[in-house]
N, C-alpha and C positions, 0 to 999 in steps of 0.2 A: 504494500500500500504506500503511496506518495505521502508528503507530506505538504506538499504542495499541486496546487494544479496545475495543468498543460503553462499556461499563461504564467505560473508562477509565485500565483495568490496565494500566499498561505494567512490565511482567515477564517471568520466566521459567522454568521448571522443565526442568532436566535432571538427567539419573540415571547413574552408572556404577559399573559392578562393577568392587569393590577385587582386584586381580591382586596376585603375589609378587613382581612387581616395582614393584608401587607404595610397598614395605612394609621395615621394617629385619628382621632376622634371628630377633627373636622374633614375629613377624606382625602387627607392628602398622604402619597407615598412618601413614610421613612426614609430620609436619606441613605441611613445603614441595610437598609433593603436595596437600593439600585446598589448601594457600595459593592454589593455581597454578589450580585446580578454581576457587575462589571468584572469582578476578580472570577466568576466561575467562568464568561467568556472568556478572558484573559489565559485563562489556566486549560482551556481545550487549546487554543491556538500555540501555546507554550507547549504543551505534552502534545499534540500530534506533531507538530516539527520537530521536537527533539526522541520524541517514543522513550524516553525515561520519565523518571518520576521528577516532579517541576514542583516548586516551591516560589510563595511570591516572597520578594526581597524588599520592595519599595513599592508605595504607591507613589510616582514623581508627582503627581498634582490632579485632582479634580475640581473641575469648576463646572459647577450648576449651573443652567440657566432658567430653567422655569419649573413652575412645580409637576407633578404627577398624579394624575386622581383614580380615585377607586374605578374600574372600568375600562381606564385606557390599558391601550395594547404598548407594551413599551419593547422596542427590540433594537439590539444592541449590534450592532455593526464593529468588530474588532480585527485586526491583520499585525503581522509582525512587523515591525520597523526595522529592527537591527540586532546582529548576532557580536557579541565578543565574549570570546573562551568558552564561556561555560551558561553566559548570560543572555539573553534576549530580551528586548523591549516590546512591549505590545500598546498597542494604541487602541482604546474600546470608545467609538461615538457612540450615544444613548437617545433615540430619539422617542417621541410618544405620539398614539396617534389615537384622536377619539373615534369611536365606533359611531358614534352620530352620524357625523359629518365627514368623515377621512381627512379633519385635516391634522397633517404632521410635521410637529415643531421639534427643532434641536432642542433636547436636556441638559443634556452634560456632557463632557468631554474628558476622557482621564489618558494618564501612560504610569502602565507598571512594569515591572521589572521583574523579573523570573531568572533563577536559576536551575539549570541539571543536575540532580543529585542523584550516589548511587543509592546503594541498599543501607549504608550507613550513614547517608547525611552528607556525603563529603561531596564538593562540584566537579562534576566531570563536563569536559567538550561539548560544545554542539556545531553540527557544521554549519559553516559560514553563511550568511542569506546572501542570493545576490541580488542584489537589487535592480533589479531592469524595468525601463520605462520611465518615463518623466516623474510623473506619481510616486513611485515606488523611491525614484533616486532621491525627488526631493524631504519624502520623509524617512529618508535613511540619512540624510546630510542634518537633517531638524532632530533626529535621534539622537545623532553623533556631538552635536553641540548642547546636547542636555546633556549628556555623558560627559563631556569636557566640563560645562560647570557644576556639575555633582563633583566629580575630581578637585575641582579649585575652592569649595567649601569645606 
């Protein structure tokens, strides 16, 4: 099995309906609910490109943009950014869309950080991504400059 497709994409998309118990009292979705949503896409895209067991290291930043409500379908668009040693970046958008009306607004936007590990915890390799195609290079260059100021902090 690839870990990627023909094209290269290695990603994901999944989608789930916001329930009453996803949600605080006035119907809006838990932050720490999409959080948990963004690290589990994160965490297939991480473990099918590397096929070892993957651990998140860092969440680099998520920034909210609008709320979530009981109903909406929320689904989460994520792809790898960039491979070093042992490590990979994943980049998860979050968008929601209401069932009423279809229409669908940006959420949130995050990048986390994964590592390979073996059976004891320890990071092993993963091979290199390469990044081909405008899209791909440019968020592998926007990767790599996050990676640089994470190092200089």
């Amino acid at each position: 099995m690839k870990s990627c497709n023909e094209e290269g994409f290695c990603g994901t998309v999944i989608s789930h309906v916001m329930m009453p118990y996803h949600a605080n009292p006035a119907g809006n979705v838990n932050g720490g609910v999409i959080m948990q949503l963004i690290d589990d896409a994160a965490f297939v895209i991480a473990g099918r490109y590397a096929r070892t067991n993957v651990v998140t290291a860092s969440i680099e930043r998520i920034d909210f943009h609008r709320p979530v409500h009981v109903g909406d379908l929320l689904t989460l668009k994520g792809c790898l950014n960039m491979t070093n040693h042992s490590s990979m970046e994943i980049g998860v958008r979050v968008e929601g869309e209401e069932f009423k009306n279809g229409t669908i607004v940006h959420i949130a936007s995050a990048y986390l950080n994964f590592v390979s590990v073996d059976e004891n915890g320890r990071p092993i390799p993963v091979k290199p991504y390469e990044a081909v195609g405008e899209d791909r290079g440019r968020r592998y260059q926007e990767a790599m400059q996050r990676r640089e100021d994470r190092r200089q902090r």
